[in-house]
N, CA, C and O atoms as a GROMACS GRO file, in nm:
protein
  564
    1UNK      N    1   7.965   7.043   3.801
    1UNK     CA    2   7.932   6.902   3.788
    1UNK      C    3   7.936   6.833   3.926
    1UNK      O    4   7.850   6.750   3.955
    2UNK      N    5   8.039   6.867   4.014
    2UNK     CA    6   8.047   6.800   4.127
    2UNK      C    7   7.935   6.861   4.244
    2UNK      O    8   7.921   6.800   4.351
    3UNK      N    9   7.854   6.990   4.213
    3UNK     CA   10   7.782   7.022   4.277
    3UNK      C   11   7.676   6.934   4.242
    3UNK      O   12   7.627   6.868   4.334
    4UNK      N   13   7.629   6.920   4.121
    4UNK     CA   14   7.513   6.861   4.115
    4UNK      C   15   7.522   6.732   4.129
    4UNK      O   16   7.417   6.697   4.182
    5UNK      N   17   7.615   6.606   4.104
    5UNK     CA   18   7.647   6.484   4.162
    5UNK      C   19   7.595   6.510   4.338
    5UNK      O   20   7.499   6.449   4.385
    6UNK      N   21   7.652   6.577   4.391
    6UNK     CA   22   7.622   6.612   4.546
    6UNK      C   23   7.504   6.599   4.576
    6UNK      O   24   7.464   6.528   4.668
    7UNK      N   25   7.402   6.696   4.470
    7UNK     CA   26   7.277   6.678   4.489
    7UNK      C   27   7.164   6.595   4.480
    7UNK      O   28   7.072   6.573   4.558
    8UNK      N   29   7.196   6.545   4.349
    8UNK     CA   30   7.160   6.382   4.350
    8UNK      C   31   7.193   6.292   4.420
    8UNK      O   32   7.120   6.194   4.407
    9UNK      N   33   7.310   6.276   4.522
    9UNK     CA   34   7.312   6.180   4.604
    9UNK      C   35   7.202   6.265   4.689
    9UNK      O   36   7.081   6.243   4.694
   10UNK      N   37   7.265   6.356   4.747
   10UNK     CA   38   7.122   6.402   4.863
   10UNK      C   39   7.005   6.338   4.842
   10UNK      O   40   6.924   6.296   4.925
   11UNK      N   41   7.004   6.334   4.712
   11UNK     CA   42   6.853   6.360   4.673
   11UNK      C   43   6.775   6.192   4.684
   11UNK      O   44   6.652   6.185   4.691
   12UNK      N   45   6.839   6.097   4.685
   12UNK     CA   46   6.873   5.963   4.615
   12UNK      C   47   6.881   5.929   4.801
   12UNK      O   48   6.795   5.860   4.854
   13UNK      N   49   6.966   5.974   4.858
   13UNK     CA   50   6.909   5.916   5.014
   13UNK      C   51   6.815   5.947   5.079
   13UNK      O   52   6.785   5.880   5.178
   14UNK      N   53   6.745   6.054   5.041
   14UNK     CA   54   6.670   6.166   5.100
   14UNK      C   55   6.506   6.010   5.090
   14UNK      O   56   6.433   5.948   5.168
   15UNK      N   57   6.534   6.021   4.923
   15UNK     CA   58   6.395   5.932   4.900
   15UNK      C   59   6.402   5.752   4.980
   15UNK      O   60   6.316   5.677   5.026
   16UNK      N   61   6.554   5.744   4.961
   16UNK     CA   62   6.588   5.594   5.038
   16UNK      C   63   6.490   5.624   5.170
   16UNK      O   64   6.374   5.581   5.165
   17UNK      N   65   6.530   5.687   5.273
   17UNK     CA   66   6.442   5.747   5.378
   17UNK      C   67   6.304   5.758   5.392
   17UNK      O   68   6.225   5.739   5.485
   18UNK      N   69   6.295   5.793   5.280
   18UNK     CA   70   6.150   5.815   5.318
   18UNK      C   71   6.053   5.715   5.251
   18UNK      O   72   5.933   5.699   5.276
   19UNK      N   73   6.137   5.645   5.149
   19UNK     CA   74   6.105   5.504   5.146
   19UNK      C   75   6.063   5.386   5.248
   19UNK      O   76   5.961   5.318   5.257
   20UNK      N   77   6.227   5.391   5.350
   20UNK     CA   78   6.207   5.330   5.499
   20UNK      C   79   6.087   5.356   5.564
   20UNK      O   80   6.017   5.274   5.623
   21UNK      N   81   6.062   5.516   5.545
   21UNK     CA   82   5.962   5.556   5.693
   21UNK      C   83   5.837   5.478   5.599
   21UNK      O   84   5.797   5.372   5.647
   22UNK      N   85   5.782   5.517   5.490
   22UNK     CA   86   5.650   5.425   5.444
   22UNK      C   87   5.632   5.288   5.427
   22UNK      O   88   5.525   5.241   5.389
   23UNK      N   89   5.756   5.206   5.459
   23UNK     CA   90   5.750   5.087   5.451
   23UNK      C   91   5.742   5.043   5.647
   23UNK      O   92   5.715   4.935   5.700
   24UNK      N   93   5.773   5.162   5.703
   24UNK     CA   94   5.765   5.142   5.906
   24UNK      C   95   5.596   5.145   5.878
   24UNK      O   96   5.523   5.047   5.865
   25UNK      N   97   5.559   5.278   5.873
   25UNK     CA   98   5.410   5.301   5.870
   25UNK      C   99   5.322   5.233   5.831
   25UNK      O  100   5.207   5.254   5.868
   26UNK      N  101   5.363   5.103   5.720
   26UNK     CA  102   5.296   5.023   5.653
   26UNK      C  103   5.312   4.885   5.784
   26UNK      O  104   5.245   4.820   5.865
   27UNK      N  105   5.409   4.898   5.750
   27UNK     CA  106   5.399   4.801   5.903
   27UNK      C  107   5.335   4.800   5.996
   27UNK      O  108   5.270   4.704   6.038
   28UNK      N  109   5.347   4.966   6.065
   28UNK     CA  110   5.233   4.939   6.198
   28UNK      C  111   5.120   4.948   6.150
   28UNK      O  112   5.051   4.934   6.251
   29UNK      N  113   5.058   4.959   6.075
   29UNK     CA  114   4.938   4.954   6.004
   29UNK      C  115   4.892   4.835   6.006
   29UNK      O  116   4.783   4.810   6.058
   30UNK      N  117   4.972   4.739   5.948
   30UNK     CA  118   4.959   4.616   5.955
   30UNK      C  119   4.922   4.544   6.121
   30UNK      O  120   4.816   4.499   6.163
   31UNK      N  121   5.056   4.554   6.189
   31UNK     CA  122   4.996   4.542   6.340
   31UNK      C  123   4.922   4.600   6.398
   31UNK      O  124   4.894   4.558   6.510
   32UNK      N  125   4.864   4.712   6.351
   32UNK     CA  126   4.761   4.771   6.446
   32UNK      C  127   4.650   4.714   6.372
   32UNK      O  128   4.551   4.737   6.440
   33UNK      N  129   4.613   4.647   6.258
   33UNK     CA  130   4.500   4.541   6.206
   33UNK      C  131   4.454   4.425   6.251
   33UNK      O  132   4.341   4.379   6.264
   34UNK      N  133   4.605   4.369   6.282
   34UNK     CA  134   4.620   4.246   6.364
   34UNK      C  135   4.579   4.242   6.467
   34UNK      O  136   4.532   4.136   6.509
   35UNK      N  137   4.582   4.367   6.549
   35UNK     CA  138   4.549   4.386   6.693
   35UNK      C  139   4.393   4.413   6.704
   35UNK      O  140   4.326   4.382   6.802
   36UNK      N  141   4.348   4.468   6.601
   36UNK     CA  142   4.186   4.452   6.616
   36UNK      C  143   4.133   4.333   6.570
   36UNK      O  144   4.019   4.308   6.609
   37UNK      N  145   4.186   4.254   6.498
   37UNK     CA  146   4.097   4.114   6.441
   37UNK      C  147   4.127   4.051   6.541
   37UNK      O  148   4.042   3.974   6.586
   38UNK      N  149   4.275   4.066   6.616
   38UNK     CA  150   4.256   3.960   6.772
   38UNK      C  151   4.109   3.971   6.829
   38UNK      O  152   4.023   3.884   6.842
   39UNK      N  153   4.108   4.154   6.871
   39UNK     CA  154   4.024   4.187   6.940
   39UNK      C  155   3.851   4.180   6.888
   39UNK      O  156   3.753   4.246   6.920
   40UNK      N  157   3.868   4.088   6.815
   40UNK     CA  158   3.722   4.090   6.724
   40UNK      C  159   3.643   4.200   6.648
   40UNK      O  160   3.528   4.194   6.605
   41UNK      N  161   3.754   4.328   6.641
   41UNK     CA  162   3.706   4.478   6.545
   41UNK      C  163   3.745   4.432   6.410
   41UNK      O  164   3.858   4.449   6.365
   42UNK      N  165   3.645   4.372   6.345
   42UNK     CA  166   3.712   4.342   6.193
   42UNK      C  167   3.674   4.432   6.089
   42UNK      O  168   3.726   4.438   5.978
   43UNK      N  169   3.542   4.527   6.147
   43UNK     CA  170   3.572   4.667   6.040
   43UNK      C  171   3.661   4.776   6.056
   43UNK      O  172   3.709   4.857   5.977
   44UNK      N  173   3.673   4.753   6.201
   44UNK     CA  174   3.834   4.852   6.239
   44UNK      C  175   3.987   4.808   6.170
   44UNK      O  176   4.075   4.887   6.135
   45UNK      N  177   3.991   4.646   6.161
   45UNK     CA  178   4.095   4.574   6.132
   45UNK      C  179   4.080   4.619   5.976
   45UNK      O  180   4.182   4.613   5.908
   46UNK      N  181   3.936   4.674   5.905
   46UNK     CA  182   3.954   4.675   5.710
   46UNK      C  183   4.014   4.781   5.746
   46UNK      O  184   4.126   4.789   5.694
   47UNK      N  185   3.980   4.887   5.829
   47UNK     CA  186   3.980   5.016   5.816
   47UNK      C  187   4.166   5.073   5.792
   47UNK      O  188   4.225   5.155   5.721
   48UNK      N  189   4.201   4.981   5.889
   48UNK     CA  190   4.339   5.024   5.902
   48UNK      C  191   4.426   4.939   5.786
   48UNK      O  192   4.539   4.979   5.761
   49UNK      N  193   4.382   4.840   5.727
   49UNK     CA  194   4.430   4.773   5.596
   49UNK      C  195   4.420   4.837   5.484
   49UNK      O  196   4.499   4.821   5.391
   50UNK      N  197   4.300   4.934   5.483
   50UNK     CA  198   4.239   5.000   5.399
   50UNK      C  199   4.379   5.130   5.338
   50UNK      O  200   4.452   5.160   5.244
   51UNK      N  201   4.336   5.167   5.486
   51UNK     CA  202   4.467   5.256   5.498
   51UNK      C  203   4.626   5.224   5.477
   51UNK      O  204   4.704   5.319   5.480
   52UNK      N  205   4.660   5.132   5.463
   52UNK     CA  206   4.790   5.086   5.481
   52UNK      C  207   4.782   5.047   5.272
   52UNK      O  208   4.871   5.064   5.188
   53UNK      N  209   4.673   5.008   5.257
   53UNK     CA  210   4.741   5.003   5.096
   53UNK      C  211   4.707   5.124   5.021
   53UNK      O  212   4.738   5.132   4.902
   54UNK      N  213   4.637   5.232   5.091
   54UNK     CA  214   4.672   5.356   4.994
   54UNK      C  215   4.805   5.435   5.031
   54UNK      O  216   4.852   5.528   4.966
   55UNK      N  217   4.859   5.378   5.156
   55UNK     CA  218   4.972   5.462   5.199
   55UNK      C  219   5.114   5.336   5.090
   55UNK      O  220   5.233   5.366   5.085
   56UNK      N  221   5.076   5.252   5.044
   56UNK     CA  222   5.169   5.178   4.978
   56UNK      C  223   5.094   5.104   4.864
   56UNK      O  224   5.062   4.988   4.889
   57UNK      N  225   5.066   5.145   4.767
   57UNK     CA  226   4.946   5.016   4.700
   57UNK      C  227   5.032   4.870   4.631
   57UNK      O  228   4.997   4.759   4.592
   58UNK      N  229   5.153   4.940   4.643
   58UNK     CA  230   5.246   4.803   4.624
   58UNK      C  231   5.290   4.671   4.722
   58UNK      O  232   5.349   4.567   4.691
   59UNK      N  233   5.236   4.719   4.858
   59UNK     CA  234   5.248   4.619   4.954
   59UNK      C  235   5.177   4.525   4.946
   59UNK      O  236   5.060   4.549   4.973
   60UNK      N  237   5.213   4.369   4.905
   60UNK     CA  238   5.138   4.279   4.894
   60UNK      C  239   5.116   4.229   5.022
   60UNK      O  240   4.996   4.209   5.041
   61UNK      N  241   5.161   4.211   5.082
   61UNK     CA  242   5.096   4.164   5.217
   61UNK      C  243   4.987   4.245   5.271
   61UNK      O  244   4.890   4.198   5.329
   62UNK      N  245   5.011   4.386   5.245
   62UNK     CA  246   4.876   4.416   5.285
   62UNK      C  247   4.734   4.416   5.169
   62UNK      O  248   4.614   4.439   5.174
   63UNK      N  249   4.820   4.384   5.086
   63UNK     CA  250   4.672   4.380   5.009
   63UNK      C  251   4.646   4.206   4.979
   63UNK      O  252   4.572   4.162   4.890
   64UNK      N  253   4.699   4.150   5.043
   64UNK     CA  254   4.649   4.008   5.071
   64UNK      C  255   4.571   4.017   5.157
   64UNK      O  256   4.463   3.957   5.164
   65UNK      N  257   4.645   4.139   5.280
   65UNK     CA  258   4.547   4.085   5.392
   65UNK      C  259   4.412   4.141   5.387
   65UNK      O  260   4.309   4.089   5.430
   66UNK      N  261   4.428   4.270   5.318
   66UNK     CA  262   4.280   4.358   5.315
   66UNK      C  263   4.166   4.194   5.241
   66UNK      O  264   4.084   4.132   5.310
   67UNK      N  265   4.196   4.164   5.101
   67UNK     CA  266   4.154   4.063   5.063
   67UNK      C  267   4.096   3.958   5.178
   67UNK      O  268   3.976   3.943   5.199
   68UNK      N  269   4.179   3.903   5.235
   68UNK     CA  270   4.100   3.813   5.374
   68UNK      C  271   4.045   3.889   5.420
   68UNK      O  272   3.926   3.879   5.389
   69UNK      N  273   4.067   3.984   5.496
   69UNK     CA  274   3.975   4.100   5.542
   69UNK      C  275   3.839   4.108   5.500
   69UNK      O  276   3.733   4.094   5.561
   70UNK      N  277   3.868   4.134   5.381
   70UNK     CA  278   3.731   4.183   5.312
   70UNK      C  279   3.647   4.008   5.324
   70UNK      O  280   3.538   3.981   5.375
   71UNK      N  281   3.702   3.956   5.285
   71UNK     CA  282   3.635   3.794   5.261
   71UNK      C  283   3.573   3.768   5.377
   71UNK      O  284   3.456   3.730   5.368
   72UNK      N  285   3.639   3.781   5.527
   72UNK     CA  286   3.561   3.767   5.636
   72UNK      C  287   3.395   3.833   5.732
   72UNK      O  288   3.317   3.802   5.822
   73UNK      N  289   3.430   3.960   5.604
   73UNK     CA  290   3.339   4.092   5.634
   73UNK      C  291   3.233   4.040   5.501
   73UNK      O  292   3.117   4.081   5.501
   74UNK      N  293   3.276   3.959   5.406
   74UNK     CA  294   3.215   3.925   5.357
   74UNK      C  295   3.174   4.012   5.182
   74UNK      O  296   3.092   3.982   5.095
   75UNK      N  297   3.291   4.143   5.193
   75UNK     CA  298   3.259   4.232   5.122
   75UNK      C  299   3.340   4.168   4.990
   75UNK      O  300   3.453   4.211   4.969
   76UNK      N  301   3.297   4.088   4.920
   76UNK     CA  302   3.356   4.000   4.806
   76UNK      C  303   3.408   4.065   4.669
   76UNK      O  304   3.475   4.007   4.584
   77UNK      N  305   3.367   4.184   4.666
   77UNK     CA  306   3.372   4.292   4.552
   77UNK      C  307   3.520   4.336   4.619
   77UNK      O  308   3.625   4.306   4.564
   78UNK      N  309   3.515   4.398   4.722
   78UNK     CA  310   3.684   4.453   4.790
   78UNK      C  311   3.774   4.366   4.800
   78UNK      O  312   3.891   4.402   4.784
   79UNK      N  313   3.743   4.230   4.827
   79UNK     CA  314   3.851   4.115   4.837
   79UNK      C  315   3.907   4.058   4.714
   79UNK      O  316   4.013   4.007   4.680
   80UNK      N  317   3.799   4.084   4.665
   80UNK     CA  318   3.824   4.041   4.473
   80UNK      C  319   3.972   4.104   4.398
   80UNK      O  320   4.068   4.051   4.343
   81UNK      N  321   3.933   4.245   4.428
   81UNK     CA  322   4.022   4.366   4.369
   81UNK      C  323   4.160   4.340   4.439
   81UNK      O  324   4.268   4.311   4.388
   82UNK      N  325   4.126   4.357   4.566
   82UNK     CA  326   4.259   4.317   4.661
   82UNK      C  327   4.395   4.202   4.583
   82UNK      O  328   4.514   4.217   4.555
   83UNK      N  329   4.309   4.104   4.574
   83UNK     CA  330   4.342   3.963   4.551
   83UNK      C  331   4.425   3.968   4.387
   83UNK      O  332   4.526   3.903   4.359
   84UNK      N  333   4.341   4.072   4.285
   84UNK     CA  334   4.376   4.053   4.198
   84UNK      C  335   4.515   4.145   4.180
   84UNK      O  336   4.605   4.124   4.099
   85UNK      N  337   4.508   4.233   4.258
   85UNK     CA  338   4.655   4.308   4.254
   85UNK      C  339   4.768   4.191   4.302
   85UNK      O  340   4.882   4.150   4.281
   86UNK      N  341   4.713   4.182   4.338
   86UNK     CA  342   4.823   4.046   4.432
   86UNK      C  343   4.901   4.021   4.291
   86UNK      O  344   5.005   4.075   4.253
   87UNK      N  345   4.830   3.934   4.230
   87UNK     CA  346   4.841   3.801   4.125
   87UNK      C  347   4.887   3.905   3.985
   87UNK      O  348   4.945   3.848   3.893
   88UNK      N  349   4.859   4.064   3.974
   88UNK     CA  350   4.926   4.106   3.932
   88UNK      C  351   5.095   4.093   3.909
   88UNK      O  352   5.168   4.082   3.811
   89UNK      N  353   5.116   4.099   4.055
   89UNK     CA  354   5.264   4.112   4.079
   89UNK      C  355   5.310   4.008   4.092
   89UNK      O  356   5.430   3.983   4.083
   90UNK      N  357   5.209   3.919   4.119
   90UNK     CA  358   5.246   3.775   4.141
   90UNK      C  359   5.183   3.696   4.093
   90UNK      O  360   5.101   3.657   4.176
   91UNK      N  361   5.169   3.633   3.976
   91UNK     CA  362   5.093   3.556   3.934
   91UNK      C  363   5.081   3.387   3.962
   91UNK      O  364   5.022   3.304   3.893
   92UNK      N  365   5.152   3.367   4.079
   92UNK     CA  366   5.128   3.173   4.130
   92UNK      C  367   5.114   3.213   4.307
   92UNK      O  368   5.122   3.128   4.396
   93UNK      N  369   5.095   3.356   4.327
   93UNK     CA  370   5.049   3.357   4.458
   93UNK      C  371   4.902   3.267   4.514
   93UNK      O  372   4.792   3.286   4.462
   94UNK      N  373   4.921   3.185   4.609
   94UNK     CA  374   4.806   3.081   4.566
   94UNK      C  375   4.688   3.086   4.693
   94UNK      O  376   4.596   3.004   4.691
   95UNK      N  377   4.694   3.143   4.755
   95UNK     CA  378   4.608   3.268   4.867
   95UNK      C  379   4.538   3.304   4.779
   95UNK      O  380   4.430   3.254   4.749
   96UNK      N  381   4.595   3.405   4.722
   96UNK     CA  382   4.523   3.497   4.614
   96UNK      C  383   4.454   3.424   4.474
   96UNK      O  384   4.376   3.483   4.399
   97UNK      N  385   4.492   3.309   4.460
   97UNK     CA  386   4.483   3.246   4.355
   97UNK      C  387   4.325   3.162   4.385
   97UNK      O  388   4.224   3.158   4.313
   98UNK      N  389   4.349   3.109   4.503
   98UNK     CA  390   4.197   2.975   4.585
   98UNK      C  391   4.092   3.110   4.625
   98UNK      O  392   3.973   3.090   4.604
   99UNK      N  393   4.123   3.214   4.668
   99UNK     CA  394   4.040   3.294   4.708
   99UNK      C  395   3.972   3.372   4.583
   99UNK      O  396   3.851   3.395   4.583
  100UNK      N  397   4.036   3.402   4.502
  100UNK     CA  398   3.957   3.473   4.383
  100UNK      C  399   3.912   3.338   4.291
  100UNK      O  400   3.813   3.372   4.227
  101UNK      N  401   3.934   3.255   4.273
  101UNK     CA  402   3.897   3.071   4.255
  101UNK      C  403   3.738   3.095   4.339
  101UNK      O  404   3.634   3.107   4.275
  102UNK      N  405   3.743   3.099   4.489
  102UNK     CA  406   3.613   3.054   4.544
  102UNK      C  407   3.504   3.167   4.496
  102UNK      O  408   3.413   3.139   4.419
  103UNK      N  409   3.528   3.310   4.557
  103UNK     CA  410   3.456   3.431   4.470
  103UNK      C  411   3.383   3.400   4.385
  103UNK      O  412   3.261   3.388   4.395
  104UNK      N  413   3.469   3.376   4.264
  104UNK     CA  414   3.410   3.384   4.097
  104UNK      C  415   3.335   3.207   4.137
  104UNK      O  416   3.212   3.214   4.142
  105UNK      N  417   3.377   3.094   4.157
  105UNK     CA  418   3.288   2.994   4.200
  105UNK      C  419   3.166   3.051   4.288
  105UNK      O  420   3.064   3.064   4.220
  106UNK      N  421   3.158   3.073   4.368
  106UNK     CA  422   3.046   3.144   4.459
  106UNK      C  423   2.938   3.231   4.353
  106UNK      O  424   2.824   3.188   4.334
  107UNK      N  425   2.991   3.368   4.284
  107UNK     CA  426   2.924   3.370   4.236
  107UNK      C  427   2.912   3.361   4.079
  107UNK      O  428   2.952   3.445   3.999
  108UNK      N  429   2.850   3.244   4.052
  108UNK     CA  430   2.913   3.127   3.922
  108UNK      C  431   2.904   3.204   3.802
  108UNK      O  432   2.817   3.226   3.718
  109UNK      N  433   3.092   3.255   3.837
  109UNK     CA  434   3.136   3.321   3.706
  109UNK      C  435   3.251   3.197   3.651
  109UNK      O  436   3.372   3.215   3.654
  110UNK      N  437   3.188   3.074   3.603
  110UNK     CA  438   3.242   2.950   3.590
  110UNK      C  439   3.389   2.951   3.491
  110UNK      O  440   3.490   2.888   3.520
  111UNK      N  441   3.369   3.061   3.338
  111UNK     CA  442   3.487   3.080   3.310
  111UNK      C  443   3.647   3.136   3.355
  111UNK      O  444   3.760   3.112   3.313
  112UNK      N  445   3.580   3.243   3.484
  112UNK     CA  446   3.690   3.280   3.582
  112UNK      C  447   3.757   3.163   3.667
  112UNK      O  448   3.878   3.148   3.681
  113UNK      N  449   3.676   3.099   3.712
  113UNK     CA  450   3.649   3.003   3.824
  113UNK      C  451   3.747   2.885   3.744
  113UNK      O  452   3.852   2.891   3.809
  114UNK      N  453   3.760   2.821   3.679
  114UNK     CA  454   3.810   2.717   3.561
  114UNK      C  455   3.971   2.800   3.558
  114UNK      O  456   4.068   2.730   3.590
  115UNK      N  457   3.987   2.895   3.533
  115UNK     CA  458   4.139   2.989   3.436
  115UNK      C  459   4.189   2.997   3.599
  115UNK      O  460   4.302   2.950   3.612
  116UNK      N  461   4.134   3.040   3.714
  116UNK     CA  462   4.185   3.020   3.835
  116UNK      C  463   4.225   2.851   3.921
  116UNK      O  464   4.316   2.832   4.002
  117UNK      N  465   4.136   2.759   3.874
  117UNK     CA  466   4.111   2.651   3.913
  117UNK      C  467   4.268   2.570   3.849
  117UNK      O  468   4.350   2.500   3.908
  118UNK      N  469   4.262   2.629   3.679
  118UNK     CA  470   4.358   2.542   3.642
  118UNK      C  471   4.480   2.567   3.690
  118UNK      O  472   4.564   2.484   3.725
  119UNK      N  473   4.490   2.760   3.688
  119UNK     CA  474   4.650   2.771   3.761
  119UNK      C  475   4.670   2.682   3.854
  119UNK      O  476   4.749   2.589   3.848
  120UNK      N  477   4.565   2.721   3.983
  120UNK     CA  478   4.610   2.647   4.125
  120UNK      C  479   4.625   2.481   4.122
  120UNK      O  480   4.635   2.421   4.229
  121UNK      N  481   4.627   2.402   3.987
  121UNK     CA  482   4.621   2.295   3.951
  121UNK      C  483   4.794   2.260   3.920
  121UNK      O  484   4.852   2.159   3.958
  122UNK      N  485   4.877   2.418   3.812
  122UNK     CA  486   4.947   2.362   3.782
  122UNK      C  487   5.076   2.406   3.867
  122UNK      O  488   5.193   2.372   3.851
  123UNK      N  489   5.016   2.496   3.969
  123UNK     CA  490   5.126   2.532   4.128
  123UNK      C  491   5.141   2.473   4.204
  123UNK      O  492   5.247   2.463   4.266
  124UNK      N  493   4.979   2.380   4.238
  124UNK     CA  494   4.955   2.334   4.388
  124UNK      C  495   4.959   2.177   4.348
  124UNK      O  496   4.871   2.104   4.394
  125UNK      N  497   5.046   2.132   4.274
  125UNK     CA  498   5.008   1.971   4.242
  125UNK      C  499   4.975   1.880   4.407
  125UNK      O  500   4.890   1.803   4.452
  126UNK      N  501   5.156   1.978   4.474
  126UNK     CA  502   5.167   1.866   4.588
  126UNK      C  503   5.089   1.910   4.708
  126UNK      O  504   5.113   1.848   4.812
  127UNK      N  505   4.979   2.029   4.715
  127UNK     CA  506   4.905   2.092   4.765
  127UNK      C  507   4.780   2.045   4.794
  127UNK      O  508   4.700   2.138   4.788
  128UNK      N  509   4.717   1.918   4.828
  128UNK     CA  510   4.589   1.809   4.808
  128UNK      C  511   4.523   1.952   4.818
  128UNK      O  512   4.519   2.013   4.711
  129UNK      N  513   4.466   2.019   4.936
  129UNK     CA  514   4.326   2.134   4.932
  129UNK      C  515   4.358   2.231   4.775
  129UNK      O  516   4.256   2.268   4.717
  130UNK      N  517   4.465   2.260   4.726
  130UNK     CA  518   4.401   2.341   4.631
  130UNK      C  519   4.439   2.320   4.532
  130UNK      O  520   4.475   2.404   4.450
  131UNK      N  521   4.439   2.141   4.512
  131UNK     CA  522   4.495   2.048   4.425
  131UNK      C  523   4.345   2.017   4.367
  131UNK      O  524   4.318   2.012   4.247
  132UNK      N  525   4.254   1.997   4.475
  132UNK     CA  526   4.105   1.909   4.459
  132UNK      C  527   4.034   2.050   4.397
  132UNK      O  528   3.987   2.047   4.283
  133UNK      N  529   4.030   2.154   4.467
  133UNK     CA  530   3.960   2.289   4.430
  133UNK      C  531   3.980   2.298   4.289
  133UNK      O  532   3.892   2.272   4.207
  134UNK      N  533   4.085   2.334   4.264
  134UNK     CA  534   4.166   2.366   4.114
  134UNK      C  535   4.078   2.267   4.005
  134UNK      O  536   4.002   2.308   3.918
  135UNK      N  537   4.108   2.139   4.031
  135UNK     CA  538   4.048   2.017   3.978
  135UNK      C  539   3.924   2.006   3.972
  135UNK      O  540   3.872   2.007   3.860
  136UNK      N  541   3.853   1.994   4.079
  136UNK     CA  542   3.674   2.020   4.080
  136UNK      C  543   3.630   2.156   3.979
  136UNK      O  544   3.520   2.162   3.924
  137UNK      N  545   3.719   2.244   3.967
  137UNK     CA  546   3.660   2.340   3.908
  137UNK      C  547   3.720   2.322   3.704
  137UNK      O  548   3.672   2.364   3.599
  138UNK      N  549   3.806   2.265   3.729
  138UNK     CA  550   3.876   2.181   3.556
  138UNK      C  551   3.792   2.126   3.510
  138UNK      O  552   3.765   2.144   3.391
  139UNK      N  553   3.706   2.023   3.602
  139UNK     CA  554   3.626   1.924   3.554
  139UNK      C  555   3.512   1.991   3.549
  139UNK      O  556   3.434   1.901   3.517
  140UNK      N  557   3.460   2.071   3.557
  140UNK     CA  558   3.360   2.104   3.529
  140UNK      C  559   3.324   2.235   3.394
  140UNK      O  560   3.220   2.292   3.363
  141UNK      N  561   3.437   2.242   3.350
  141UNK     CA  562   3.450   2.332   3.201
  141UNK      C  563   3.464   2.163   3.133
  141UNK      O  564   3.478   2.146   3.012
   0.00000   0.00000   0.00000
């Protein structure tokens, strides 16, 4: 019994570890994204976002950022998906909330656009920009 207690701790720090190292790697991933959108590489900047949420698909920051990412590149189908994992885990994340809001407004999927509009209505009261968004899009269901 005391052998195998032994082993399960091993086993139980072993993964703590290597937990750490994919949450480092996710990191520089992240800064090395940052460092190309400085540098104006913003398909280099998806590329390495890209990469950073299959190496973690639970990292919301990076799958916020792929989401902007994608939104700037313009690829609205990838930012969409991004965005909605977000709001999975987080459902009053409000980034994720105005951005999948403009999408489905953009392309007038008006019942999405309204169920997003109202959340960011009942998060962002003291929020005027995604107080009016939320609202413009209420009033119009």
């Amino acid at each position: 019994m005391k052998k195998l207690t032994t082993l399960v701790i091993a086993f139980i720090a072993l993964m703590n570890v290597q937990a750490r190292e994919m949450d480092d790697s996710v990191q520089v991933l992240l800064k090395k994204a940052k460092i190309e959108q400085d540098a104006g590489r913003q398909k280099m900047a998806l590329e390495y976002l890209q990469v950073a949420v299959k190496v973690d698909p639970g990292q919301l920051d990076a799958q916020r950022s792929l989401g902007l990412q994608a939104v700037e590149l313009r690829q609205f189908d990838l930012a969409k998906q991004s965005f909605q994992k977000v709001l999975q885990s987080q459902p009053n994340d409000a980034i994720s909330l105005e951005n999948v809001l403009l999408i489905s407004f953009n392309f007038r999927k008006w019942e999405e656009a309204i169920q997003y509009g109202k959340q960011l209505i009942t998060l962002n009261k003291g929020n005027r920009v995604n107080y009016m968004v939320g609202k413009s899009c209420y009033e119009l269901s």
